[in-house]
KENU-378210 format. One record per residue (C-alpha): residue number from 0; residue in three letters; chain; x, y, z. Coordinates in pm, 1 decimal. Last residue first. Layout:
BEGIN
node i: NUM aa: ala ch: A u: X v: Y w: Z
...
//
This chain:
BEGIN
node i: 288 aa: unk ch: A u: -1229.8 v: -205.2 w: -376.2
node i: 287 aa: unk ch: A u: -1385.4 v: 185.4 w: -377.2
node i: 286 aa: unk ch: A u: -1053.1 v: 315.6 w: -249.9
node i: 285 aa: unk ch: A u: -1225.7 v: 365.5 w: 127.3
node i: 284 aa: unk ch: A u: -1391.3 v: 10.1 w: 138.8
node i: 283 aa: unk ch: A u: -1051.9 v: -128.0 w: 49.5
node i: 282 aa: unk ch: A u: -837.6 v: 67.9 w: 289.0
node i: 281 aa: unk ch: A u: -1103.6 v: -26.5 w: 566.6
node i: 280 aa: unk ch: A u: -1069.8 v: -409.9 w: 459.5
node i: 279 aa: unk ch: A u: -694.8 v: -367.8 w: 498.5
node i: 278 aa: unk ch: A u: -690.6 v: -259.3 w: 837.1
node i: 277 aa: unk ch: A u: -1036.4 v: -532.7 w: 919.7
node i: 276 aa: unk ch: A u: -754.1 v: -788.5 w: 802.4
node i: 275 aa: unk ch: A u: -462.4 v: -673.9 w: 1034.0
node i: 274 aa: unk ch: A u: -152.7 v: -647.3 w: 787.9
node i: 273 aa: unk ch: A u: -65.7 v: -326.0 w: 837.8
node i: 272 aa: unk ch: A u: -59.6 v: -343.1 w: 1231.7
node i: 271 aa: unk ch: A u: -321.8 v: -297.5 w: 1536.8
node i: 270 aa: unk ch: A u: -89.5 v: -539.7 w: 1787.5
node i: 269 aa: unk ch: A u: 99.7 v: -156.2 w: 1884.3
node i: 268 aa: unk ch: A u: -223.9 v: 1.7 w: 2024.4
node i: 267 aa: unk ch: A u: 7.1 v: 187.7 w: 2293.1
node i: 266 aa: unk ch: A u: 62.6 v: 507.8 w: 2066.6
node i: 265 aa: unk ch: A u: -337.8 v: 526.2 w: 2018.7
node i: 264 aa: unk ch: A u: -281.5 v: 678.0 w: 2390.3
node i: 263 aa: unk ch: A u: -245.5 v: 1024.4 w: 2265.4
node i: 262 aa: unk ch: A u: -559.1 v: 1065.6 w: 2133.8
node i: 261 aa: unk ch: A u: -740.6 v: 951.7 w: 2430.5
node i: 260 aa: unk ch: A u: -523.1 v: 1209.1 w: 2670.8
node i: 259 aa: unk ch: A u: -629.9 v: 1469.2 w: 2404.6
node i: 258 aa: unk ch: A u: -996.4 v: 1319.7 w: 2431.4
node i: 257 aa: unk ch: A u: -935.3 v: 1368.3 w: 2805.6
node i: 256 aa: unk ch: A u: -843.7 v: 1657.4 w: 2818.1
node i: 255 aa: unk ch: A u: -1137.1 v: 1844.1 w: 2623.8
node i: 254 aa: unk ch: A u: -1021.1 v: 2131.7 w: 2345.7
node i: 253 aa: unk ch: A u: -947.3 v: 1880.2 w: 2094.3
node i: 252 aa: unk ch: A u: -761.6 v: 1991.0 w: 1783.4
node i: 251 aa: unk ch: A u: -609.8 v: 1623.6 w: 1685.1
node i: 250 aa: unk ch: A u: -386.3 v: 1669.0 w: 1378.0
node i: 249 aa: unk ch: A u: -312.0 v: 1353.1 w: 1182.9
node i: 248 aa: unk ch: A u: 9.2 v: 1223.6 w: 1060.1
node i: 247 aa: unk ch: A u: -89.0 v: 1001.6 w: 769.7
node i: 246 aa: unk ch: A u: 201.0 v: 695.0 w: 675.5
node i: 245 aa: unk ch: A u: -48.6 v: 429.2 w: 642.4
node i: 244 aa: unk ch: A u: -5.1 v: 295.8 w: 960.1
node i: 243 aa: unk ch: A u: -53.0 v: 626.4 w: 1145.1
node i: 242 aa: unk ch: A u: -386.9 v: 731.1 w: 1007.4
node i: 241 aa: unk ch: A u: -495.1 v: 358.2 w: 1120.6
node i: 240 aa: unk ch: A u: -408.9 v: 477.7 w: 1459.2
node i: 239 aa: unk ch: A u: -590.1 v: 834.2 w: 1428.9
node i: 238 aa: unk ch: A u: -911.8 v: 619.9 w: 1311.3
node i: 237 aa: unk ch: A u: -857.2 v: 390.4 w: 1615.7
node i: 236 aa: unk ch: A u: -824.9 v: 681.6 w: 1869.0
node i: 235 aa: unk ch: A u: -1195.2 v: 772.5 w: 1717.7
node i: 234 aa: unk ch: A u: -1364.0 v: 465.3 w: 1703.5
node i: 233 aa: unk ch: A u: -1229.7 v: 411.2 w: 2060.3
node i: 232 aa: unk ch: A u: -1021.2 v: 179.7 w: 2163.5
node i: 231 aa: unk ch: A u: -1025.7 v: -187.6 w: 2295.8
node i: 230 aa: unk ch: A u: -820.4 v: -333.2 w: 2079.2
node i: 229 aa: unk ch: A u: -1089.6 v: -561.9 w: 1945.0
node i: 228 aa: unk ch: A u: -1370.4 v: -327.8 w: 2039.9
node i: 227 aa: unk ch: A u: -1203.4 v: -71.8 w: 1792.6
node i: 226 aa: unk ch: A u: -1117.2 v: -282.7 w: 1529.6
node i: 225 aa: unk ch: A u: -1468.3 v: -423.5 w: 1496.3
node i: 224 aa: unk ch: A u: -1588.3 v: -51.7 w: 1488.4
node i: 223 aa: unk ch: A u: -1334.5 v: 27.9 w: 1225.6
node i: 222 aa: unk ch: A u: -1443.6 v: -279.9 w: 1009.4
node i: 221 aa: unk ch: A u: -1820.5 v: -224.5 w: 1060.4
node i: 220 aa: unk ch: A u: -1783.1 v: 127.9 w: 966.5
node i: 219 aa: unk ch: A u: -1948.9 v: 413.1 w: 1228.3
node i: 218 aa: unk ch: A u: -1628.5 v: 599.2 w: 1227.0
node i: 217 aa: unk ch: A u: -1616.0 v: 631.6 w: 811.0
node i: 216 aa: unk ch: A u: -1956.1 v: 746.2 w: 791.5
node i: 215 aa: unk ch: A u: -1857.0 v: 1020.3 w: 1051.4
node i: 214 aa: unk ch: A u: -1561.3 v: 1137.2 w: 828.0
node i: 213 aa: unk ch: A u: -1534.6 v: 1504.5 w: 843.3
node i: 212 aa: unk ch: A u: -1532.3 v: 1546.6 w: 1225.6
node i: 211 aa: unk ch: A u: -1290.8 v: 1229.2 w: 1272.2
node i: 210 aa: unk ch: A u: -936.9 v: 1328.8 w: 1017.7
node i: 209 aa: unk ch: A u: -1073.4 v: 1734.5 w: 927.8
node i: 208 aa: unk ch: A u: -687.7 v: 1752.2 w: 914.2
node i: 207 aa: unk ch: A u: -429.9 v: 1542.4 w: 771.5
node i: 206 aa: unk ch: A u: -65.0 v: 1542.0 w: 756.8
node i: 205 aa: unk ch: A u: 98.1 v: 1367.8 w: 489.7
node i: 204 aa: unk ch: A u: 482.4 v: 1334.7 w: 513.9
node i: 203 aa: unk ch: A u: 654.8 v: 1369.3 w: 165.1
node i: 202 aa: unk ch: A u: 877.7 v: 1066.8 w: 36.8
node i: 201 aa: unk ch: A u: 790.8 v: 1155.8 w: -324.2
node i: 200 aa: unk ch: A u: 613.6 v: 783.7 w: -399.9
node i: 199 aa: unk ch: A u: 435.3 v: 795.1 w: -83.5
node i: 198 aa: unk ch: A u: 321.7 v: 1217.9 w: -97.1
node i: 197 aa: unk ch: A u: 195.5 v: 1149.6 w: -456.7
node i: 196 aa: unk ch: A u: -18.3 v: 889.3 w: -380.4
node i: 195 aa: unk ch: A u: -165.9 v: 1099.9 w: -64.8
node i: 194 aa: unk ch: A u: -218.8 v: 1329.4 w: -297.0
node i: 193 aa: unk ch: A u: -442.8 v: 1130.0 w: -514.4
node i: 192 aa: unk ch: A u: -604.1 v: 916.5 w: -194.2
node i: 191 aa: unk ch: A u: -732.4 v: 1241.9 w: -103.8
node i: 190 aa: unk ch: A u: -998.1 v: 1086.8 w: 173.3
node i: 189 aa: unk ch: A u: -1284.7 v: 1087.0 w: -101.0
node i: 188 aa: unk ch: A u: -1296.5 v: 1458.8 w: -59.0
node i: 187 aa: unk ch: A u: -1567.3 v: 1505.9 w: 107.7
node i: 186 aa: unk ch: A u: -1519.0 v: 1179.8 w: 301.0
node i: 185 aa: unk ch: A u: -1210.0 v: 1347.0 w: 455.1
node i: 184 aa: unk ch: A u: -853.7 v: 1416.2 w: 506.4
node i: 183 aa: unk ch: A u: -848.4 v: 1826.1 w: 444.6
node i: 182 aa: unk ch: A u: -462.9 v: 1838.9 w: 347.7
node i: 181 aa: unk ch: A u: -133.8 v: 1905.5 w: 482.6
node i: 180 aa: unk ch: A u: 162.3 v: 1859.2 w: 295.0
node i: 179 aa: unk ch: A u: 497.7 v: 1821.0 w: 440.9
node i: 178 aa: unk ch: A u: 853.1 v: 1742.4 w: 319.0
node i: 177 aa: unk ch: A u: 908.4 v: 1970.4 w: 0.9
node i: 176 aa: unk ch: A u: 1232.4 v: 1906.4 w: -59.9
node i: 175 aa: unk ch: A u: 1442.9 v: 2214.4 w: -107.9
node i: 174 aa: unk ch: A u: 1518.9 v: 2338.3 w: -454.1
node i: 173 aa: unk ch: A u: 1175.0 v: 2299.8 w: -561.4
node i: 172 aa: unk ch: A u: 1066.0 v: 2288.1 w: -903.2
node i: 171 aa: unk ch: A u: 991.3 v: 1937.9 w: -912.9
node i: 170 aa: unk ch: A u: 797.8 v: 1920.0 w: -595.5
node i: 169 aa: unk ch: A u: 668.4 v: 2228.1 w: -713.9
node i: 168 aa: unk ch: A u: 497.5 v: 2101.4 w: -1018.0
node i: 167 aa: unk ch: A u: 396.7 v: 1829.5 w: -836.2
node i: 166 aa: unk ch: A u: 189.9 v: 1945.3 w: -611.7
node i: 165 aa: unk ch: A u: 56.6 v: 2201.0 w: -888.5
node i: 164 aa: unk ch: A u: -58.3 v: 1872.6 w: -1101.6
node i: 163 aa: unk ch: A u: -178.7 v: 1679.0 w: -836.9
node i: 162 aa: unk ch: A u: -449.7 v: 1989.1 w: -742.4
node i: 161 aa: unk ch: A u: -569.5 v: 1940.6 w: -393.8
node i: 160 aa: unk ch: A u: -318.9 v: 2179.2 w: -201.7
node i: 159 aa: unk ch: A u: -476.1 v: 2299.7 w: 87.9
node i: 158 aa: unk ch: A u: -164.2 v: 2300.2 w: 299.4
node i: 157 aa: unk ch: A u: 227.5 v: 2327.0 w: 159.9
node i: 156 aa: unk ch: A u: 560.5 v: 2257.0 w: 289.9
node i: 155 aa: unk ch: A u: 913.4 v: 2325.2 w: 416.7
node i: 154 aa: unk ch: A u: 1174.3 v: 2195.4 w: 676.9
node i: 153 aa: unk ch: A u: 1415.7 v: 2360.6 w: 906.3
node i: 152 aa: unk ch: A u: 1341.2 v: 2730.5 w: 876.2
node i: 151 aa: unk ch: A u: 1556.0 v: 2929.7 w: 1066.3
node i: 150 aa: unk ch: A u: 1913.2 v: 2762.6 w: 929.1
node i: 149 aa: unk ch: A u: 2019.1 v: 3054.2 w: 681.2
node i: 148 aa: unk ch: A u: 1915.5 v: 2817.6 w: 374.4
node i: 147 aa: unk ch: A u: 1616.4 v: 2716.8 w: 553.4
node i: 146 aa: unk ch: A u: 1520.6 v: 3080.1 w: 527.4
node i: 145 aa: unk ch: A u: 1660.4 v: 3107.1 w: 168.5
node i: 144 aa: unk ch: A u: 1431.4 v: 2818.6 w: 93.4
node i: 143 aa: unk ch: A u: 1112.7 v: 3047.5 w: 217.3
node i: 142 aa: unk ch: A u: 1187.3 v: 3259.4 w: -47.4
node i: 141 aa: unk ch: A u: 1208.2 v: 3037.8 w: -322.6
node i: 140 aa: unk ch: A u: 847.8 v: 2884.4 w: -166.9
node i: 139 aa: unk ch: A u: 702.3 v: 3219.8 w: -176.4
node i: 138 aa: unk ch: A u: 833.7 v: 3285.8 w: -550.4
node i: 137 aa: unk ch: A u: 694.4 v: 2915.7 w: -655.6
node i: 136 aa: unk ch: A u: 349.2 v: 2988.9 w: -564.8
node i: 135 aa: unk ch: A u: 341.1 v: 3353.0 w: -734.3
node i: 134 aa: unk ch: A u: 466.2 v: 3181.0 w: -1064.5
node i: 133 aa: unk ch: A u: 202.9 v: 2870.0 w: -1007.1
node i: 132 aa: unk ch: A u: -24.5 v: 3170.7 w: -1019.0
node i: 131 aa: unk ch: A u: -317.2 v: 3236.2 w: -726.1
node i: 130 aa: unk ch: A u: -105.2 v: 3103.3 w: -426.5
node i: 129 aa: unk ch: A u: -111.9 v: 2764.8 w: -326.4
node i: 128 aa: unk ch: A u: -231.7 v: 2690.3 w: 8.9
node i: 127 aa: unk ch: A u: -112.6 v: 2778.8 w: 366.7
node i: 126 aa: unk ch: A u: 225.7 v: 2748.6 w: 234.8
node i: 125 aa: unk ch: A u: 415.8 v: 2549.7 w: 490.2
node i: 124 aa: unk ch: A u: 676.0 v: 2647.9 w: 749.0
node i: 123 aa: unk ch: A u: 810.1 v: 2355.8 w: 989.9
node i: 122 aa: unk ch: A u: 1076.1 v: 2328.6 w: 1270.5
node i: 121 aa: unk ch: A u: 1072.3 v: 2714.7 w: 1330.3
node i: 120 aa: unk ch: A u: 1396.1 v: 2876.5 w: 1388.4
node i: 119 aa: unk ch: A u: 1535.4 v: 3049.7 w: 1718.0
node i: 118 aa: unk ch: A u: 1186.6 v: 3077.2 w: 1911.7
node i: 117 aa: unk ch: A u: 961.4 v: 3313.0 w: 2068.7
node i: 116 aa: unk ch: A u: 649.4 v: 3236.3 w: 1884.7
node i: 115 aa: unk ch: A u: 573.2 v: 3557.0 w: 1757.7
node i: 114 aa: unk ch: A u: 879.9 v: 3669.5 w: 1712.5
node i: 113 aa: unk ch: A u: 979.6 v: 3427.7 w: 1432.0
node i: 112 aa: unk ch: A u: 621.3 v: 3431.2 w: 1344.1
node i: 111 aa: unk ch: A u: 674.7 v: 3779.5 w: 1302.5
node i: 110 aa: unk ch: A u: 950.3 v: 3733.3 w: 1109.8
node i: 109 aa: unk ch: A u: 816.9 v: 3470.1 w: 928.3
node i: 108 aa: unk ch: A u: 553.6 v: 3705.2 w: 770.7
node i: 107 aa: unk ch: A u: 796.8 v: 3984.0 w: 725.2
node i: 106 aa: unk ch: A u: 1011.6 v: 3821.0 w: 481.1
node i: 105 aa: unk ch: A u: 694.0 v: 3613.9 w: 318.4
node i: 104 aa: unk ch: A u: 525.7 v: 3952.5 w: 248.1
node i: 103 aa: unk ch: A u: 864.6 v: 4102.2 w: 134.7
node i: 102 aa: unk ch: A u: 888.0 v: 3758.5 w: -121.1
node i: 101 aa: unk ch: A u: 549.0 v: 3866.6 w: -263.5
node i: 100 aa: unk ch: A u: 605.0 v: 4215.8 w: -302.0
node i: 99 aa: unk ch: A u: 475.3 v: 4479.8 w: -46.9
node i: 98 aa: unk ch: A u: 94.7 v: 4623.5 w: -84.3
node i: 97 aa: unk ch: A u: -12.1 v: 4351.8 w: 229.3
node i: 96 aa: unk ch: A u: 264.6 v: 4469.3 w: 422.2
node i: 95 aa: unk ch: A u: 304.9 v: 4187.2 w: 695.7
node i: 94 aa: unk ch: A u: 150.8 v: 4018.1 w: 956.6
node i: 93 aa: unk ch: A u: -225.9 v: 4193.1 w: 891.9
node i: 92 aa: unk ch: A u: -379.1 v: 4390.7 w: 1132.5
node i: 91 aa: unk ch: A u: -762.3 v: 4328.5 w: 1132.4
node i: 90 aa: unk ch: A u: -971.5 v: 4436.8 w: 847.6
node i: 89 aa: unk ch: A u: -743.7 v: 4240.9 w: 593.7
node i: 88 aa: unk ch: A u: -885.0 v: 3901.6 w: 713.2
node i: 87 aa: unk ch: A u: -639.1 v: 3697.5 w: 561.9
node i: 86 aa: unk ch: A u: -608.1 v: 3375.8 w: 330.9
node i: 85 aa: unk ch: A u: -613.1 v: 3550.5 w: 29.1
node i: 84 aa: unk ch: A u: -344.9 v: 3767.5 w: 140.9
node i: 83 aa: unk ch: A u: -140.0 v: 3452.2 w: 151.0
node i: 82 aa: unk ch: A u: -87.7 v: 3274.8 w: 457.0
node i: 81 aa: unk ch: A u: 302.0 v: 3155.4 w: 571.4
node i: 80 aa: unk ch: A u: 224.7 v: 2865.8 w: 812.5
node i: 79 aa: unk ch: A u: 369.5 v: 2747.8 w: 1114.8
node i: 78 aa: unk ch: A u: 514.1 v: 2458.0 w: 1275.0
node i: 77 aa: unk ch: A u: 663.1 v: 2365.5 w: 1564.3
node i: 76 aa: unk ch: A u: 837.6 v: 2031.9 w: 1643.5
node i: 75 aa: unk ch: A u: 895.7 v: 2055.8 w: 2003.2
node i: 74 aa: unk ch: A u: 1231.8 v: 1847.2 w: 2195.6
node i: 73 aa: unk ch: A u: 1455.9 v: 2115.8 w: 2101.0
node i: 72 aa: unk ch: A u: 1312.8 v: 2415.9 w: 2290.3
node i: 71 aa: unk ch: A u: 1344.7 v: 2237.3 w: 2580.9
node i: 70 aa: unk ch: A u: 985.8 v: 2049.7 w: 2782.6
node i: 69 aa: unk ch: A u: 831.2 v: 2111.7 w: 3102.2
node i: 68 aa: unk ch: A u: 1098.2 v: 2306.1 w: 3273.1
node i: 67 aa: unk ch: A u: 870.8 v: 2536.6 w: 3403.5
node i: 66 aa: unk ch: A u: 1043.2 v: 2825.5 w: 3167.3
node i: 65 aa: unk ch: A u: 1051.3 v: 2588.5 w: 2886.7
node i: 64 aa: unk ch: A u: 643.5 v: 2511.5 w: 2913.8
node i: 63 aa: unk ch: A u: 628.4 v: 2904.9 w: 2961.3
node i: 62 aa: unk ch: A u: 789.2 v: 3038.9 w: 2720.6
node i: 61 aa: unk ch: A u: 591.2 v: 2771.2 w: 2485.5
node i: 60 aa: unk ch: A u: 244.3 v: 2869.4 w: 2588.0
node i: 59 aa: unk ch: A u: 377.3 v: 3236.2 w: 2505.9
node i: 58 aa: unk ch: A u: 440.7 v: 3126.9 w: 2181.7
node i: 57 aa: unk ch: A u: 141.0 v: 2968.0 w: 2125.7
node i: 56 aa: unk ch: A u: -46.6 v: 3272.1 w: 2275.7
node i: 55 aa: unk ch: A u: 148.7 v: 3443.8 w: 1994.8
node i: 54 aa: unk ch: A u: 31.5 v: 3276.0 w: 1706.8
node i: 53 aa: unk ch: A u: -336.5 v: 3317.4 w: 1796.0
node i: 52 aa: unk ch: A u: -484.7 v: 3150.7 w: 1487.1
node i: 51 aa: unk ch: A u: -828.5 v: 3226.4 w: 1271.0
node i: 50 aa: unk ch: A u: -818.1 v: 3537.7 w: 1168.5
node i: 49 aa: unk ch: A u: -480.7 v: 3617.1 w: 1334.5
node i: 48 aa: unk ch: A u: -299.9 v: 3380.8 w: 1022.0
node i: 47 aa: unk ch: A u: 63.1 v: 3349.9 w: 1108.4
node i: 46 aa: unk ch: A u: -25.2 v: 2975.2 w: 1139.4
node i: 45 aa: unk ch: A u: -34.1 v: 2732.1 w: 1394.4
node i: 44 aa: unk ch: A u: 55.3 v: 2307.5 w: 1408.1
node i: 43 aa: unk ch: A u: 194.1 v: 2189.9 w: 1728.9
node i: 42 aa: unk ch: A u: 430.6 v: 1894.0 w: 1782.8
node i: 41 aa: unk ch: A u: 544.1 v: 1691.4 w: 2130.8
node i: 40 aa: unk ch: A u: 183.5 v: 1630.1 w: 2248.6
node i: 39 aa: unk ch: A u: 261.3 v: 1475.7 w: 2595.0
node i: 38 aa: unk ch: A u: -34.1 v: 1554.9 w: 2852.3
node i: 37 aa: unk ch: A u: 191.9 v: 1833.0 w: 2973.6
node i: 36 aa: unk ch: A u: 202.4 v: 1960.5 w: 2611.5
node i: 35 aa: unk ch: A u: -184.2 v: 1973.1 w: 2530.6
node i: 34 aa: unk ch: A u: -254.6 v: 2143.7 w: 2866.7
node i: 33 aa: unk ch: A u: -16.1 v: 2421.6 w: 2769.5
node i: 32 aa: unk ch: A u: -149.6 v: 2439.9 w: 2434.2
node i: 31 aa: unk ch: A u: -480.2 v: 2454.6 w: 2578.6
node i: 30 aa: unk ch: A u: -442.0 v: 2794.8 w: 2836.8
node i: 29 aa: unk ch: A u: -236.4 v: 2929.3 w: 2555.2
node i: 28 aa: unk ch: A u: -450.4 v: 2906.3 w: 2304.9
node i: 27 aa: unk ch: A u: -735.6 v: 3020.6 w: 2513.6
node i: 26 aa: unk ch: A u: -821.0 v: 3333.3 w: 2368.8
node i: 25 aa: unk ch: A u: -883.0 v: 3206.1 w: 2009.4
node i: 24 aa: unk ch: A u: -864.0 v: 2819.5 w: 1990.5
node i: 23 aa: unk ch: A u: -999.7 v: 2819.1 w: 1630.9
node i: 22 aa: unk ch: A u: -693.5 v: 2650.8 w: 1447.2
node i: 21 aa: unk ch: A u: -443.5 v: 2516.2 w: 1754.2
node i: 20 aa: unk ch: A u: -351.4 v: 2188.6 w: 1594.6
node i: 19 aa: unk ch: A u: -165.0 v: 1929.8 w: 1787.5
node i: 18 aa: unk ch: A u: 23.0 v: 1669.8 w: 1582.0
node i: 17 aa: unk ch: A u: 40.9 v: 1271.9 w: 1646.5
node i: 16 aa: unk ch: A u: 277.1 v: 1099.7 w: 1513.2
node i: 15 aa: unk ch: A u: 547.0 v: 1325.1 w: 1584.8
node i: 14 aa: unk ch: A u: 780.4 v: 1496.1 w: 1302.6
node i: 13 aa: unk ch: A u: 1113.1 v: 1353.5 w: 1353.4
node i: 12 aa: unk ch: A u: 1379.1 v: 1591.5 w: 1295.3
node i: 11 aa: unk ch: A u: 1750.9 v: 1585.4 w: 1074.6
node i: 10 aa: unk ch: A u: 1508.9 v: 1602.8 w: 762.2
node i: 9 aa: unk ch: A u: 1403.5 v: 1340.9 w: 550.9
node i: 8 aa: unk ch: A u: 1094.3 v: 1232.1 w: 758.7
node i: 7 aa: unk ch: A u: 1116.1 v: 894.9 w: 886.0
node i: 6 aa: unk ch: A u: 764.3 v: 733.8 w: 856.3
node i: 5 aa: unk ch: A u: 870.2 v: 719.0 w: 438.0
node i: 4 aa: unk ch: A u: 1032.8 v: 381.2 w: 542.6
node i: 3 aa: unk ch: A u: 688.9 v: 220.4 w: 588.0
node i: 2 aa: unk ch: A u: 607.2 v: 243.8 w: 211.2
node i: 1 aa: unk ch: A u: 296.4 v: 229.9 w: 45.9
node i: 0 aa: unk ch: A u: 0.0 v: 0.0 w: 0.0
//
């Protein structure tokens, strides 16, 4: 189905299995970032994006998770996103100059990311999604490759991106690898099996969002349910654990402890492999087998 070596990303870090996504958390980013990290979430997914992230409250989550002792700087995988104006809600202050060139806006944007979060270099930037022009697209990523160039970007991606031809446009055109692309994982989309495709054969790590709120046919199937009472898990800690096996690292958003507790603990399901039959009769039932 694809390969189990592509688990190792090809950087010098190892993106966690499990992500923590901070979309929507408003005011209490910090508060839940904070809770998310003392349970043992080890990544965290934001986005220089105020209309619907709080950048700095995750960066104030992490001065004080170092400060306590919790965790060091070097044992988070962080990742942020650069969003185009597209993405933004230009009647609230925007990251950068919205009238500036292209790579100005991505200049400024991960500076104040940069600042934003507190930190040295960020683990991750992605693209938030293509920009309007495969042109425009490939000008942000140049620039972002000059920041892993000078060592404060370590790895580099893209979100949103649906399109197999403009993922692999830049995965040719890139200088540095693209290593992450995070997508809507969902039954509106038929679960993205083209990307997904794309991300095996390139050596990419998938991330997914949308993984148990845009699925609920999906968590109610025989197979998963069978799975579930078999390893005695959830429906939903078994849907991040299949995510896992085939080479999907999903973002869990929670806001309640113990379903970030619950999301963690998939880690322990190790007898829930590959080659489990209800596994491979959920991979069939989802590529229309």
């Amino acid at each position: 189905m694809f390969r189990n070596s592509l688990s190792r990303m090809s950087s010098q870090l190892q993106m966690p299995k499990i992500v923590y996504g901070t979309a929507w958390k408003k005011e209490r980013t910090t508060e839940l970032v904070i809770a998310a990290v003392k349970s043992g979430f080890r990544g965290i997914d934001t986005a220089c994006q105020p209309k619907h992230y709080r950048e700095d409250l995750v960066g104030k989550a992490l001065s004080t998770l170092i400060a306590e002792g919790v965790v060091k700087r070097e044992e988070m995988y962080i990742q942020t996103k650069f969003t185009s104006i597209d993405g933004q809600d230009q009647s609230q202050p925007l990251p950068y100059d919205s009238k500036a060139p292209i790579p100005e806006q991505v200049k400024q944007s991960i500076a104040t990311s940069l600042k934003n979060l507190g930190v040295d270099y960020i683990d991750s930037v992605i693209l938030h999604s293509p920009l309007r022009t495969r042109e425009q697209t490939l000008e942000a990523y140049r620039t972002l490759e000059d920041f892993v160039s000078q060592g404060k970007v370590r790895e580099l991606g893209v979100s949103n991106c649906y399109d197999p031809k403009v993922l692999k446009s830049l995965i040719v055109e890139a200088k540095v690898k693209v290593g992450v692309v995070q997508n809507r994982w969902y039954e509106g989309n038929g679960w993205d099996w083209a990307i997904h495709d794309i991300c095996q054969q390139s050596g990419i790590r998938y991330q997914s969002f949308w993984t148990l709120s845009g699925s609920p046919t999906l968590l109610r199937h025989p197979a998963l349910i069978n799975l579930a009472n078999k390893y005695s898990l959830t429906p939903e800690q078994t849907m991040y654990k299949i995510c896992q096996i085939w080479n999907i690292t999903p973002l869990c958003g929670s806001t309640t402890l113990s379903h970030v507790n619950e999301a963690l603990a998939v880690e322990g399901a190790t007898g829930l492999k590959e080659d489990t039959p209800e596994v491979k009769q959920l991979w069939d039932a989802m590529h229309g087998v």
